[in-house]
C-alpha distance (Angstrom), angle and dihedral (degrees) to the residues before:
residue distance angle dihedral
X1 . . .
X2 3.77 . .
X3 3.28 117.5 .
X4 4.37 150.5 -145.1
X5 3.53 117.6 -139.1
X6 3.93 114.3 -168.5
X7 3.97 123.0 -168.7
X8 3.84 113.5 -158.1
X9 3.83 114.2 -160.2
X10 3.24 98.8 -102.5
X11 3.95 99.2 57.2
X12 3.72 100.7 -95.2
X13 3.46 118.2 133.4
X14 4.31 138.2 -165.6
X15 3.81 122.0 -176.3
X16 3.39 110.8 -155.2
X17 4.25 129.7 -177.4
X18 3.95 105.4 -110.4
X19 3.93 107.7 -174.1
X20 3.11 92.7 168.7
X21 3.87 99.9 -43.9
X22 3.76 117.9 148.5
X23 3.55 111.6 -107.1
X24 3.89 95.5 -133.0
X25 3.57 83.2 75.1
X26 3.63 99.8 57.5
X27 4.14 88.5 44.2
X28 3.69 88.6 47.4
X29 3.81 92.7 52.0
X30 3.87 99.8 44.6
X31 3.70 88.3 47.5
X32 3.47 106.1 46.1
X33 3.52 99.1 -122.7
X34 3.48 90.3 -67.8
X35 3.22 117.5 89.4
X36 3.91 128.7 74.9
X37 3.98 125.3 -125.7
X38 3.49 81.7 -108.5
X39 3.46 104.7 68.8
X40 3.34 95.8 42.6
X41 3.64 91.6 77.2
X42 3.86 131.2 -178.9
X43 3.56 118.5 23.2
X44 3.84 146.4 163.7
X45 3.78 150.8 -140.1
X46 3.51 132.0 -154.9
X47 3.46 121.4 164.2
X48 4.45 109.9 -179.5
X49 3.75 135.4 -134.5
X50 3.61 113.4 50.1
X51 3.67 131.3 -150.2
X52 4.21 110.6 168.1
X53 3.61 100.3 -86.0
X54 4.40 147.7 129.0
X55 3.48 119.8 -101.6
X56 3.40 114.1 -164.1
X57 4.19 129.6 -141.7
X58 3.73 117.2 -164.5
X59 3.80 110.5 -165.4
X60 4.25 112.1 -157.3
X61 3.59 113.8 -141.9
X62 3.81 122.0 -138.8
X63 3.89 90.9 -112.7
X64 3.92 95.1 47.1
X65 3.25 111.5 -97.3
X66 4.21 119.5 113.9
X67 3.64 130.6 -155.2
X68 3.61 120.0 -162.2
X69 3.99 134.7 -155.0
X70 3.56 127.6 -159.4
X71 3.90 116.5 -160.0
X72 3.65 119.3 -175.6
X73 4.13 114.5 -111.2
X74 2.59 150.9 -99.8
X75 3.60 92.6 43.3
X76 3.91 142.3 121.7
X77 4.24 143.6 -131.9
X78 3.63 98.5 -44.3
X79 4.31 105.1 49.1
X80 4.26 85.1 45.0
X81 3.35 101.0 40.5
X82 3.76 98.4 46.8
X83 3.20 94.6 53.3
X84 3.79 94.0 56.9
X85 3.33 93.6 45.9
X86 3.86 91.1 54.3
X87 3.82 100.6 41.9
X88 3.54 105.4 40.0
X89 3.60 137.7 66.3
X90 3.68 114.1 149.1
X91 4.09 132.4 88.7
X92 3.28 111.6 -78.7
X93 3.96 129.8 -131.7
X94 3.67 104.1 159.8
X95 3.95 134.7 15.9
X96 3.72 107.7 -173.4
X97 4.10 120.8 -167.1
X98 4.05 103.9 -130.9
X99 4.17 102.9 -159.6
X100 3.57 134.2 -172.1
X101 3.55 114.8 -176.4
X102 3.66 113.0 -21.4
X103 4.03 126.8 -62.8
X104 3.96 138.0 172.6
X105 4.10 109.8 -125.7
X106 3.77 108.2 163.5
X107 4.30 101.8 -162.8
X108 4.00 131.5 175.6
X109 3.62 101.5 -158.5
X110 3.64 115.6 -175.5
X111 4.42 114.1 -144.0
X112 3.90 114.4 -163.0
X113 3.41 125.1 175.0
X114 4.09 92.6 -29.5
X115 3.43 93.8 -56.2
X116 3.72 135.9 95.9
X117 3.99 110.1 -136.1
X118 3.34 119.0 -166.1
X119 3.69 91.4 -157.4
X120 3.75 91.2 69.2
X121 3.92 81.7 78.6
X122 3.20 136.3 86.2
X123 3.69 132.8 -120.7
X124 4.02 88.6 -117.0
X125 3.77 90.2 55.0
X126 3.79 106.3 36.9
X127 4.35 79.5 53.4
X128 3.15 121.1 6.2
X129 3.67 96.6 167.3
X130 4.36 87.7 51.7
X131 3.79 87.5 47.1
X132 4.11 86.4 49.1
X133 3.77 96.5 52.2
X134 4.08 94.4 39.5
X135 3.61 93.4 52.0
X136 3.96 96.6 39.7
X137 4.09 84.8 50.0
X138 3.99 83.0 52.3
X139 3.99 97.1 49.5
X140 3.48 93.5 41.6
X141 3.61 96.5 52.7
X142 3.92 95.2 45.4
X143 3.50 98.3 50.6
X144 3.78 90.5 45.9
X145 3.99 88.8 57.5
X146 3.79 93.7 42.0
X147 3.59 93.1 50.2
X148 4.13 85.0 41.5
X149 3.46 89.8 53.9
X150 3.96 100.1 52.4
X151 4.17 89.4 42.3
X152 3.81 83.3 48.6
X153 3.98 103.4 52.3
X154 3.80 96.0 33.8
X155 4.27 92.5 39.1
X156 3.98 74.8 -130.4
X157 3.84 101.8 155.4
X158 3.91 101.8 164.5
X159 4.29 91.0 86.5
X160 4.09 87.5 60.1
X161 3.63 105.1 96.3
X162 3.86 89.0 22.6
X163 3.42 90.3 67.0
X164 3.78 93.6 45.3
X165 3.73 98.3 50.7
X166 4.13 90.5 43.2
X167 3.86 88.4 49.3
X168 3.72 82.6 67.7
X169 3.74 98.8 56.9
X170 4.09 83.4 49.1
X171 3.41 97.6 59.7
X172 4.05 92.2 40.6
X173 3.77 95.3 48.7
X174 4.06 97.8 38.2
X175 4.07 92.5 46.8
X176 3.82 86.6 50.3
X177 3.76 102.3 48.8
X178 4.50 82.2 46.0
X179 3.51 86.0 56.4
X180 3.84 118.1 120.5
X181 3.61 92.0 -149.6
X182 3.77 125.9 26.3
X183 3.62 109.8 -160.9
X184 4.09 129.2 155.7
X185 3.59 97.5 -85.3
X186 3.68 92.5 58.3
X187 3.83 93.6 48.4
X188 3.36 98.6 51.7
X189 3.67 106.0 44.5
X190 4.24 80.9 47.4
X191 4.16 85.5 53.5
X192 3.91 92.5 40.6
X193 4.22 92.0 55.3
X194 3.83 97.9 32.7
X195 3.71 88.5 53.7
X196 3.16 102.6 52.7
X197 3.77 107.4 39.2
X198 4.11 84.6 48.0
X199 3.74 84.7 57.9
X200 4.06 91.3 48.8
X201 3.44 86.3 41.3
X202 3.94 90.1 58.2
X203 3.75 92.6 34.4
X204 4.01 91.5 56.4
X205 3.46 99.5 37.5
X206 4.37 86.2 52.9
X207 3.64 83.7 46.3
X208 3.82 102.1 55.9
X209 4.34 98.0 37.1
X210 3.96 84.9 50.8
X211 4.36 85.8 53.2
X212 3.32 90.7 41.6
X213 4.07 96.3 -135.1
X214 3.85 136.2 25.9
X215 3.66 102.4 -114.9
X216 3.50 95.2 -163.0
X217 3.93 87.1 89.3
X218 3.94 99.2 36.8
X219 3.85 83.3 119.6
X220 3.90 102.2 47.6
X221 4.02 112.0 33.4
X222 3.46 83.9 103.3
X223 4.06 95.6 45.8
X224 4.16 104.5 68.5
X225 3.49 87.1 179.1
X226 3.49 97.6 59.0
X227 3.54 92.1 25.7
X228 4.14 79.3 60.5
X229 3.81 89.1 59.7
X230 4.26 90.9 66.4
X231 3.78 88.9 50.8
X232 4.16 95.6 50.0
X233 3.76 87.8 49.0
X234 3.29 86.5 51.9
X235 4.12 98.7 46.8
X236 4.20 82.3 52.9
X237 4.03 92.8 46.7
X238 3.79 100.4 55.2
X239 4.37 88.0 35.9
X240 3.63 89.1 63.9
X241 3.42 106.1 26.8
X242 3.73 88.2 58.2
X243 4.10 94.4 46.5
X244 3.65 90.6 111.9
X245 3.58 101.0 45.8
X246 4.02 90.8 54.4
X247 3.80 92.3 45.7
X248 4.07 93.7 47.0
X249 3.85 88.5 45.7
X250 3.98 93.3 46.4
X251 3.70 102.9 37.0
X252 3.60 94.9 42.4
X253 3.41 94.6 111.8
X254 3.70 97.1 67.2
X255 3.43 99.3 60.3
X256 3.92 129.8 65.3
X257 3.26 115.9 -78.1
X258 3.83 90.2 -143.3
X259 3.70 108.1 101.5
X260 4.23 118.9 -124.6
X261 3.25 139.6 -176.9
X262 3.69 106.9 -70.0
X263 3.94 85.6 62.7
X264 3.42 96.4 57.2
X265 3.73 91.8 43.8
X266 3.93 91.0 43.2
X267 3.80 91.8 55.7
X268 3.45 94.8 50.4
X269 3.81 102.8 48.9
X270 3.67 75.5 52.5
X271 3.95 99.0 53.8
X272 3.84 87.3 47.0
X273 4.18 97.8 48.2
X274 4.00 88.3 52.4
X275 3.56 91.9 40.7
X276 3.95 93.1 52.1
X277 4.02 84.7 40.7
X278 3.71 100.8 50.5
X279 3.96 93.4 41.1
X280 3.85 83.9 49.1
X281 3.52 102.2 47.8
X282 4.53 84.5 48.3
X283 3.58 91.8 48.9
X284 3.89 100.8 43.7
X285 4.08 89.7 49.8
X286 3.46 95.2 45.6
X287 3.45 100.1 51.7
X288 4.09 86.1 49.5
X289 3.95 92.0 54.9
X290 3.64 82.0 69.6
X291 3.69 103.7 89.1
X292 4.28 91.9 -166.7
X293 4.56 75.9 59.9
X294 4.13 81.2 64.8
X295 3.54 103.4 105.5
X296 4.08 93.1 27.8
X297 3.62 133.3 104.9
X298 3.95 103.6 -128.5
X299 3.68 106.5 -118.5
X300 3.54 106.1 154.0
X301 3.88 125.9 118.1
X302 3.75 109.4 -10.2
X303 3.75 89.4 -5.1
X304 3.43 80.9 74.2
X305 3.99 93.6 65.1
X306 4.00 97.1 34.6
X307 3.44 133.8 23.9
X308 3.82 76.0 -143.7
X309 3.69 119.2 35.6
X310 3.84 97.6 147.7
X311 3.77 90.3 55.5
X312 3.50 88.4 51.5
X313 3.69 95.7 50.1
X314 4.25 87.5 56.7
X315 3.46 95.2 53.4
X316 4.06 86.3 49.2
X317 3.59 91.4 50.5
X318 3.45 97.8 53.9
X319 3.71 94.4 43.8
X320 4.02 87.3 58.2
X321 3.71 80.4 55.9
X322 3.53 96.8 58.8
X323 3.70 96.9 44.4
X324 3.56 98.8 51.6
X325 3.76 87.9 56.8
X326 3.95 89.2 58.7
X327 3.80 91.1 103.0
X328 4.04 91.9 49.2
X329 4.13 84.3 46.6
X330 3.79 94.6 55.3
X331 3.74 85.0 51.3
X332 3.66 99.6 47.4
X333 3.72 101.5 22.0
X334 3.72 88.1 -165.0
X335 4.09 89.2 76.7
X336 4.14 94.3 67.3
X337 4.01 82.9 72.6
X338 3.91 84.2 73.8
X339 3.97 92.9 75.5
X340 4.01 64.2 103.3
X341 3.48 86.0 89.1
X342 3.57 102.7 65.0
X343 3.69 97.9 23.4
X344 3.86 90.5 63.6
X345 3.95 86.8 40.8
X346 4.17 89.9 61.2
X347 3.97 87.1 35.0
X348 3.85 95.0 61.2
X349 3.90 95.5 35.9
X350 3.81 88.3 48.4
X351 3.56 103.5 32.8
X352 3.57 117.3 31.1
X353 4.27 126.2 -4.7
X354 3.67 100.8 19.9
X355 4.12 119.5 51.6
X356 3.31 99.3 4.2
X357 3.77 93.9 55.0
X358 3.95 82.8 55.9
X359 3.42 103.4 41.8
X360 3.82 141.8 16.9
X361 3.48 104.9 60.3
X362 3.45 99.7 -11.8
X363 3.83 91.4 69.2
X364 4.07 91.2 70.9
X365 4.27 75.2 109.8
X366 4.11 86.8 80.2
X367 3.73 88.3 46.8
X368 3.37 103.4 96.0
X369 3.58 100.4 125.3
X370 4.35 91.9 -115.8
X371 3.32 142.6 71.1
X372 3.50 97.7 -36.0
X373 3.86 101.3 55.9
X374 4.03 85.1 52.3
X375 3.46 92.5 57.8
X376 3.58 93.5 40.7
X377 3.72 95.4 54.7
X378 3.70 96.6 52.7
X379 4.30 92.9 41.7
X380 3.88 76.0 55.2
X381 3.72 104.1 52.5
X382 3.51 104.7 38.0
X383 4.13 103.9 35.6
X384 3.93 113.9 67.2
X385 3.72 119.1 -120.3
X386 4.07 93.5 -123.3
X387 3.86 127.3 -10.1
X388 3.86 110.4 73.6
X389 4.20 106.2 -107.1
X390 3.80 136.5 157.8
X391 3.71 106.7 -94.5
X392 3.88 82.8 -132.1
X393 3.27 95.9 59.8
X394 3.85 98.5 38.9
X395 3.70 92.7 59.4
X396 4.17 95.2 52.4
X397 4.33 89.3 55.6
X398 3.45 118.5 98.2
X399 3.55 124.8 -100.9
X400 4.29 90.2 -110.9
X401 3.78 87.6 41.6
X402 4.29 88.9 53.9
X403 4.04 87.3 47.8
X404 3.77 102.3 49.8
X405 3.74 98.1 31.6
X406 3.57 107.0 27.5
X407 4.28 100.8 37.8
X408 4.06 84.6 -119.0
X409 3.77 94.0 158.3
X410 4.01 122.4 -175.4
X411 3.53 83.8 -122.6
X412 4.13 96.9 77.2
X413 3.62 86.7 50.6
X414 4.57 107.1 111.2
X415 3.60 115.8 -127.9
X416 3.83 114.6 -173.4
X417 3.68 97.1 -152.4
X418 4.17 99.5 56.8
X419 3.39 132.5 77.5
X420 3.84 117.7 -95.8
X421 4.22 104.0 -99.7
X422 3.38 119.8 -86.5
X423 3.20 82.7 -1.0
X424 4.47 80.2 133.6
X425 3.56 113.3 1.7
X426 4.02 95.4 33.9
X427 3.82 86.9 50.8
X428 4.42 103.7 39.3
X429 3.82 78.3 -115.3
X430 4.04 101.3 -61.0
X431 3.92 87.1 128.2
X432 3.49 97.1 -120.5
X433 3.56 123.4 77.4
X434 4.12 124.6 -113.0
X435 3.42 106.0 -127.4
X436 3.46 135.7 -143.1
X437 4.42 119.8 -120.3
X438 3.65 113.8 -56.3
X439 3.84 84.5 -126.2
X440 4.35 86.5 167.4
X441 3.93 101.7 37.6
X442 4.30 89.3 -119.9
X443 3.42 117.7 177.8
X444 3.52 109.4 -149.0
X445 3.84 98.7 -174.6
C-alpha cells in the first residue's frame, strides 16, 4: 500500500498508509491537535510502483476555494515543488493527494507559517532544467574566453578545438552530477558524449603538435579581435550541440526510470556514428602520412562511400543523442525542441564549415589540369558528400534524388571562374577563410 513518510525537525520519523487520506489528518494526529502545519516543518511523499503517469495535488485555500497541480510521475523535489510554488498562493489548511492507479513522486515541500512560499526555493529547485541551461551558457562562455585569452596573448592556436571538444565533456559530466535523479539513461548518454569528444579531443590535439601549427588561423594570430570571432562560434557550437544532453541530464527525473526502446535504439545509432567517425578520421590520416597519397583524393575504406564519412558519423551521433532522450521529451515536452542539436550539426557540416570548406571553390587545389583533376572529378560524381552509399548506386540516382536525399547541394559543385568561398567575405578580406571548430579532425589537404 502506498505510503506517507513525514520528517519532523528533529529526525523523528512515522510512516503512515495514505490511500487517499488527507494529510491534515495524519499532522493533526502526530501533533495532538496542537501544533500548526507550520511547525511541523520539512516533510516528504513517496508513493511506490511507477507506471508513467500524473498525479495530481489539490491545495484547499482557507476561504474555500482549491487549486490543483498535476506534475507528471514518476518524478522527484524539483517537478512537485515547482509547481506548488507557481500555482498557489493562499494559506493552506488541507493538501489532499488525488491518485489514480499507483505512482512514485518523491517531493520536499517546505510549510512556514501555513503558507507555502515559493520564495523559500531556490532557483535550482523551482527549475532545474532553466538553472541547467543558464549555468551551462555561463561555463561555456568562460572557458571559451579563458582559453581565448591564453591562444590570444601567446598566438598559441593548438588548445582551440581542444578546448571545444573538452567543453563538451564539461557540460555532460557537470549536468549529470546536478541532476536530481541519476538513473541509467542519464549515465550513459553522459559516458557516450564524454567519450567520444575526449577521444576527438586527443585525436586533434595529436593532429595539430605532429603539423606543427593549425593553419586555419595563419591569417589572424595576430588579429585577437578576429581571432575572438573563432572562439564565439565556438561558445554557440558546443551550447547547442549539447541542448539535448543538458535537458536529458536535468529532466531526467520526470520520466520513467525504466529504460524503452528509443534508448536502446538511441545508443546504438550512437555506437555506429562514432564508430564510422573514429575509423574515418584513422583511415583519412593515414592515408595522408603517405607522401606518394599527395596529389590523391583519399578514397579508400569509407572514403570510398562519402567524400565525408566522419561528418556523417557526427551528425549520427548526435541524432542517437536526441533519440535516447525521447522518454525525458515525452515527460517534459519542452526537450523535443532540441532536434536543434542535430539539425544545427547537419546545418554547419552542410552549409557552412564542413563541405563547403572542402569543396566548391575551395577545391581549385585538384585543378591542376592532370591526373589529379581526373581523378577528382570522378571521386566527385560517383561518391556522396555525406550518407554512406555504394558508389554504384550513387551514380544511377537522379540528380533531384542526390539533392534531397543525399545533401548534394549546387554549392559543392567547382567553378573555375569564381572566387574560392569565403575566400573575402567569410574571411573580412584576409584571403583565407576563418573557420568554424574542427569538430571531426578533416583534413582537407
Amino acid at each position: 500500500m502506498p505510503t506517507v513518510e513525514l520528517r519532523l525537525p528533529k529526525g523523528v520519523s512515522h510512516v503512515f498508509d495514505i490511500d487517499g487520506h488527507r494529510l491534515a489528518e495524519f499532522f493533526k494526529g502526530l501533533t495532538n491537535d496542537e501544533a500548526t502545519l507550520g511547525e511541523l516543518g520539512d516533510f516528504a511523499i513517496q508513493i511506490d510502483d511507477v507506471p508513467p503517469g500524473s498525479v495530481e495535488v489539490t491545495v484547499v485555500e482557507q476561504g474555500g476555494g482549491t487549486r490543483t497541480v498535476t506534475v507528471p510521475t514518476p518524478g522527484k523535489v524539483g517537478a512537485l515543488q515547482a509547481a506548488l510554488g507557481q500555482a498557489y498562493d493562499g494559506d493552506m489548511s488541507t493538501m489532499t493527494l488525488m491518485m489514480e492507479g499507483k505512482f512514485k513522486v518523491v517531493v520536499n515541500v517546505v510549510i512556514s507559517s501555513s503558507v507555502l512560499e515559493p520564495s523559500g526555493m531556490s532557483w535550482r529547485d523551482d527549475d532545474p532544467i532553466g538553472f541547467a541551461y543558464i549555468l551551462c551558457l555561463g561555463v561555456t562562455v568562460g572557458l571559451q574566453l579563458a582559453c581565448f585569452a591564453v591562444a590570444a596573448a601567446l598566438q598559441f592556436d593548438k588548445i582551440t578545438d581542444l578546448a571545444g571538444s573538452l567543453n563538451f565533456v564539461v557540460l555532460a559530466v557537470l549536468t549529470l552530477l546536478l541532476a536530481e535523479d541519476i538513473g541509467a539513461r542519464q549515465i550513459v548518454v553522459s559516458c557516450l558524449v564524454a567519450v567520444s569528444r575526449t577521444e576527438l579531443a586527443a585525436f586533434l590535439l595529436y593532429r595539430v603538435l605532429q603539423r606543427g601549427k593549425d593553419a586555419r588561423f595563419d591569417t589572424v594570430r595576430e588579429r585577437p579581435l578576429v581571432f575572438l570571432i573563432f572562439w564565439v562560434w565556438q561558445m554557440l557550437w558546443v551550447f547547442v550541440v549539447s541542448s539535448s544532453v543538458i535537458f536529458i541530464n536535468s529532466a531526467g527525473h520526470l520520466a520513467s526510470p525504466t529504460l524503452s526502446a528509443a534508448d536502446y535504439v538511441g545508443w546504438a545509432l550512437f555506437g555506429l556514428g562514432f564508430a564510422v567517425q573514429v575509423v574515418a578520421d584513422v583511415q583519412k590520416y593515414l592515408f595522408r602520412a603517405d607522401q606518394a597519397n599527395r596529389r590523391r583524393v583519399c578514397d579508400r575504406g569509407l572514403w570510398r562511400f562519402s567524400r565525408h564519412p566522419n561528418f556523417c558519423g557526427e551528425v549520427l551521433l548526435w541524432i542517437g543523442v536526441y533519440v535516447a532522450g525521447a522518454p525525458v521529451f515525452r515527460a517534459a515536452p519542452a526537450g523535443w525542441w532540441t532536434v536543434a542539436s542535430p539539425l544545427f550539426t547537419l546545418a554547419v557540416l552542410t552549409l557552412f564549415t564542413g563541405i563547403p570548406q572542402a569543396e566548391g571553390q575551395n577545391a581549385v587545389r585538384w585543378y591542376d589540369g592532370g591526373e589529379a583533376q581526373a581523378q577528382y572529378e570522378v571521386y566527385f560524381e560517383r561518391t556522396p558528400p555525406l550518407w554512406l552509399l555504394p558508389p554504384q548506386l550513387y551514380r544511377l540516382l537522379p540528380r533531384r534524388a542526390k539533392l534531397l536525399l543525399c545533401c548534394e547541394l549546387p554549392l559543392y559543385a567547382y567553378r573555375p571562374s569564381s572566387e574560392p568561398v569565403g575566400g573575402r567575405s567569410a574571411s573580412s578580406g584576409l584571403g583565407e577563410p576563418l573557420s568554424a571548430p574542427d569538430t571531426e579532425g578533416t583534413d582537407h589537404s
